[in-house]
C-alpha positions in Angstrom: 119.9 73.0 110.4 119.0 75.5 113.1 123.2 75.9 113.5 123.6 76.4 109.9 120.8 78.9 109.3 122.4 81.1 112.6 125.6 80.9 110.8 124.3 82.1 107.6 122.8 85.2 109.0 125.9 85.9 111.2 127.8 86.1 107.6 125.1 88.3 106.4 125.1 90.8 108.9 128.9 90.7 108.6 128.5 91.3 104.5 126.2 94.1 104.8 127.6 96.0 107.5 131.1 95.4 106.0 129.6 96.7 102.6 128.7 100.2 104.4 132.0 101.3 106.2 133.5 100.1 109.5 132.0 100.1 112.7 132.8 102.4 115.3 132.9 102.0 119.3 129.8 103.0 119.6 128.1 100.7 117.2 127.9 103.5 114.8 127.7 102.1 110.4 129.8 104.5 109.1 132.8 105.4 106.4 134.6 108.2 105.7 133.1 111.4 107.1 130.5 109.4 109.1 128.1 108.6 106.1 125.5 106.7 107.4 124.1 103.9 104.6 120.5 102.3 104.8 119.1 99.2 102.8 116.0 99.1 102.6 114.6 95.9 100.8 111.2 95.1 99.1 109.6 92.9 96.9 108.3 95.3 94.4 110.0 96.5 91.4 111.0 99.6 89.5 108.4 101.4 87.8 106.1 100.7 91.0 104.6 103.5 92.3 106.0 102.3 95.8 109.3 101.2 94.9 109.3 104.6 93.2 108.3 106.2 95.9 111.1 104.8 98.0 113.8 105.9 95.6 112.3 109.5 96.0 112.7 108.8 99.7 116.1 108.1 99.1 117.1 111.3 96.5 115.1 113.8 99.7 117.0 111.8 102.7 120.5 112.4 101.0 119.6 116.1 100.4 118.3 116.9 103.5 121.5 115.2 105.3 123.9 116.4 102.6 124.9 113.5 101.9 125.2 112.2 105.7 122.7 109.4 105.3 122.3 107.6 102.3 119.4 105.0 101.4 119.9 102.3 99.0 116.7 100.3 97.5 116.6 97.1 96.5 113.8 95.5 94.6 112.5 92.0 93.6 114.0 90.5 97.1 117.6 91.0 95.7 118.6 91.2 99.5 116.7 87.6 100.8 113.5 86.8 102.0 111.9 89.7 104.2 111.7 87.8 107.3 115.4 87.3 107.3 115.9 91.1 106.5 113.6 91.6 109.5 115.9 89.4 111.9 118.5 91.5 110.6 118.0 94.7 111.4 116.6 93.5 114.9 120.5 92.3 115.0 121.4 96.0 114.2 122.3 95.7 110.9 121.8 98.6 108.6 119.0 97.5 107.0 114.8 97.6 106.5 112.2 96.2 104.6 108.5 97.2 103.1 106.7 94.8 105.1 103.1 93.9 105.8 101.3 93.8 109.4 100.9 90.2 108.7 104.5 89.6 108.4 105.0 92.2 111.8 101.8 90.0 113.6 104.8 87.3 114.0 106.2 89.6 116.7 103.4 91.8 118.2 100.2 89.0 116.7 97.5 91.7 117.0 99.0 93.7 114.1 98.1 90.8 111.9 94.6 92.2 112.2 95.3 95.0 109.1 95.7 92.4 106.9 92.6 90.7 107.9 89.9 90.9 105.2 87.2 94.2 104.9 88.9 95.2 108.3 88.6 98.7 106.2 87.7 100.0 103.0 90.2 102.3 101.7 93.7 104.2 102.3 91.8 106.7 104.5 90.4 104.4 106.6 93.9 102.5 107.1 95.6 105.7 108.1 93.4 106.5 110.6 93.9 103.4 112.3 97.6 103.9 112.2 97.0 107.5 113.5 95.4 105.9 116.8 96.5 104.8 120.3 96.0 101.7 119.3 98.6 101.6 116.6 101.2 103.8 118.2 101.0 100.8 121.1 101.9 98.5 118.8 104.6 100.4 117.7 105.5 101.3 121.4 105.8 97.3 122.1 108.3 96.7 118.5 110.7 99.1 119.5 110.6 97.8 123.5 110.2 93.9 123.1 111.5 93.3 119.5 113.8 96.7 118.7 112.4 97.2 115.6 111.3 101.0 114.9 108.5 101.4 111.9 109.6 104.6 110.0 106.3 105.1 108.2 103.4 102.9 107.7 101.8 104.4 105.5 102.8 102.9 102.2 99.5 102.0 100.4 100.0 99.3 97.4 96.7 99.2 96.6 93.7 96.4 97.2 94.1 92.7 96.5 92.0 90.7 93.7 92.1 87.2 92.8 94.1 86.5 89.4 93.4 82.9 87.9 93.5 80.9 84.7 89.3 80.5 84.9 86.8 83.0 85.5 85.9 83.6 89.2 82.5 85.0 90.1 81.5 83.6 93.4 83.2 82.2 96.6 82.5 79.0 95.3 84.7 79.4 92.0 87.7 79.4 94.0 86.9 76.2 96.3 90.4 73.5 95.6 92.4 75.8 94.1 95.9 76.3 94.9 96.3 80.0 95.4 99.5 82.4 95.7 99.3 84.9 99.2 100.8 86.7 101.5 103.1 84.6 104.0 101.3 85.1 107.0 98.6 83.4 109.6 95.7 85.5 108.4 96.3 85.8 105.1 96.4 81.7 104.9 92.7 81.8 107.3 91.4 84.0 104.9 91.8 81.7 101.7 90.8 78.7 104.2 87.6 80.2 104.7 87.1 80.9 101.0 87.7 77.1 100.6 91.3 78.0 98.9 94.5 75.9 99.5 97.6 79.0 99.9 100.7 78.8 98.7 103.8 80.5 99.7 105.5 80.8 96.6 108.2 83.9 96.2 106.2 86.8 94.4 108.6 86.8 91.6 108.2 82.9 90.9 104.2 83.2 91.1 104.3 83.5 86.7 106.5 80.0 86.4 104.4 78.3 88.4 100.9 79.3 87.4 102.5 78.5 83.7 103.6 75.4 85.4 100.6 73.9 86.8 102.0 74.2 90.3 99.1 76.7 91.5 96.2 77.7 89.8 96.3 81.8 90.4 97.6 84.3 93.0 96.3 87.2 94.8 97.5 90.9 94.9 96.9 94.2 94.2 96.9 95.8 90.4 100.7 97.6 90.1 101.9 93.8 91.1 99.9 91.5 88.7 101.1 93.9 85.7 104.7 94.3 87.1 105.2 90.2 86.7 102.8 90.3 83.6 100.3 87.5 85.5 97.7 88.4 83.4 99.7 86.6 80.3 99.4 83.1 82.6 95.9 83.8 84.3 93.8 86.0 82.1 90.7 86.3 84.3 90.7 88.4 88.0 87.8 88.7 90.5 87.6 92.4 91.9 87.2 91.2 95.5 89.2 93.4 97.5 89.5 91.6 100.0 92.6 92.8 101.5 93.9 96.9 101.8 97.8 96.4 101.5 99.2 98.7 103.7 102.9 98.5 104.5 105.3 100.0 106.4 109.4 100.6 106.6 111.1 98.5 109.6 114.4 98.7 110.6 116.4 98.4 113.5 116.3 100.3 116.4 119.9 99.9 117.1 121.2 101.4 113.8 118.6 104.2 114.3 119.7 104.9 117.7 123.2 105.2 116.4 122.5 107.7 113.5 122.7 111.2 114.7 119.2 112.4 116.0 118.7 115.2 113.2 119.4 112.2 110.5 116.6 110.5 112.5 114.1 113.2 112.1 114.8 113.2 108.9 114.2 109.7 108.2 111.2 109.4 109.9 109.5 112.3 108.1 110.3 112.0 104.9 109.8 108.2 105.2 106.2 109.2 106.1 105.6 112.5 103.7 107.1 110.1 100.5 104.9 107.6 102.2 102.1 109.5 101.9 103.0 110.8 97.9 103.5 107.4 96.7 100.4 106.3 98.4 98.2 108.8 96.8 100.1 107.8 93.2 99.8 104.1 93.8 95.8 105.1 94.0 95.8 107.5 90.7 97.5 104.7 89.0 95.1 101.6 89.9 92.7 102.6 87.1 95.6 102.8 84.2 96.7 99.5 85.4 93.3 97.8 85.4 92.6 99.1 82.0 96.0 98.3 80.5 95.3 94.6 81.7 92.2 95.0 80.2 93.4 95.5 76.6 95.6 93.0 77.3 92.9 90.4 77.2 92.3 90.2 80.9 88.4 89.5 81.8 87.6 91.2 85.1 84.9 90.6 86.8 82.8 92.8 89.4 82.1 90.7 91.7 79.2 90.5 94.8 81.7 91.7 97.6 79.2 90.8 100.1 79.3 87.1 99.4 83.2 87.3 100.0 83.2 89.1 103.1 80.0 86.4 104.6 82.5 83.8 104.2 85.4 85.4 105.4 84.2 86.9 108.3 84.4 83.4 110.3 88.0 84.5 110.9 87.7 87.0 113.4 86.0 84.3 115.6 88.7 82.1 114.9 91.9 84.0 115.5 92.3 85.0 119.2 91.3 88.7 120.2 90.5 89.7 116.4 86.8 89.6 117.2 87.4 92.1 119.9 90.0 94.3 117.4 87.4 94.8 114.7 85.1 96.4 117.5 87.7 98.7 118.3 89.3 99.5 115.0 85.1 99.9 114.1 84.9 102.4 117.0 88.0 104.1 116.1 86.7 104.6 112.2 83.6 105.4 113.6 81.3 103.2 112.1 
């Protein structure tokens, strides 16, 4: 199986770097005139202020380059399963996904500690962590032990609720049920301690099997729930906000090492300045979505956050060095 699976992402790499141009000596992606393409892959879906965001990035990359680098998006996974798009580009092929710390914690595990619950409270507070020593060592060790190389990571989707068929009020409500979350260690420790069985279900097959039976509700931030119209399967959602879902743009350092350096530049700060934009839409917009759900027959409830983040808390004991990260990432917000 191992075999099979190394063969298949051989012939993938092939695919997409064939798709792009030739390939020069120098391990250059390139075609005629040395245009430089990009994929960059995601979960989300047009019309989210993200995925939007990432198609500005793309329309202010190929004007700033004139044309020398072009970006492609692709939503809804139409490129695979992140991890393998991760593997990719750490293979050097020309591509990049919107990814999570918690998916990143699988190659540098104390990243997986902004995606831990209440680690902070808003977009301000996340990008101050970023901002830090502390994040930019992170980074330092991706591009030296993995050869990945974060563009941005600032890319705020928005905070994560609890969407179910039955009302949830308390920790308690959500004891045995089977709930939809992000596929990493913390994530799955988090729902643990709230007495929650996760599930690892692809976002876009979360409505089928809620409708299904399979799982009993799913968690994630506003734009998403509306996007795949959850609220017409699970018509109640608890406004715990118990995770800030701050993402970032990987790719490979190989295929940005090859790119000329003034197309680097470029990527990098527009990746961050669009970053930035769609964050700050993402947040204008949480409000329209919530009351859009709303007169869609959606109950939401304002819940104690207190009682959530007592019960979660236990994981910061139980993950290795997180106890010791929240005292930093405390001192570094000041708190």
């Amino acid at each position: 199986m191992k075999k099979i699976t190394l063969l298949a992402l051989g012939v993938f790499t092939i695919l997409v770097m064939s798709a792009c141009g030739e390939t020069n000596d120098a391990g250059n992606t390139e075609s005629d005139g040395d245009v430089y393409t990009l994929k960059i892959a995601s979960s989300l879906s047009e019309g989210d202020p993200i995925y939007d965001g990432m198609v500005d990035l793309s329309e202010s990359v190929e004007e700033k380059t004139d044309g020398g680098l072009i970006i492609e998006v692709y939503g809804n996974d139409a490129l695979g399963e992140l991890n393998d798009i991760i593997e990719q580009a750490k293979e050097g092929a020309n591509v990049a996904a919107l990814v999570d710390s918690g998916r990143l914690a699988d190659y540098i595990p104390e990243m997986g500690v902004l995606t831990a619950p209440y680690i902070v409270e808003d977009y301000d507070a996340a990008l101050k962590v970023t901002d830090s020593d502390l994040f930019e060592g992170w980074n330092s060790q991706l591009r030296e032990q993995e050869g990945l190389d974060i563009l941005a990571f600032n890319w705020y989707q928005g905070d994560r609720h609890f969407i179910t068929k039955n009302p949830v009020e308390n920790p308690e409500d959500l004891k045995g049920l089977k709930i939809r979350t992000i596929d990493s260690a913390v994530a799955s420790k988090t729902m643990n301690s709230l007495g929650v069985s996760p599930t690892g279900e692809a976002f876009s097959e979360v409505y089928s099997a809620i409708q299904q039976g399979v799982i009993d509700g799913a968690e994630a931030q506003f734009p998403a729930l509306w996007d795949q119209k959850l609220y017409e399967v699970a018509p109640n959602i608890a406004k715990t906000g118990h995770f800030q879902l701050l993402t970032g743009i990987i790719a490979g350092e190989t295929f940005i090492d090859n790119i000329p350096e003034e197309y680097n530049d470029i990527l990098h700060e527009e990746a961050f300045n669009l970053g930035e934009e769609a964050s700050r839409n993402t947040i204008d917009s949480l409000d329209t979505y919530e009351n859009d759900m709303k007169e869609n027959g959606v109950e939401i409830t304002e819940v104690d956050t207190e009682l959530f983040k007592e019960k979660t808390d236990e994981i910061y004991t139980e993950i290795d060095g997180y106890e010791e990260l929240k005292n930093e990432i405390e001192d570094i917000l000041g708190e």
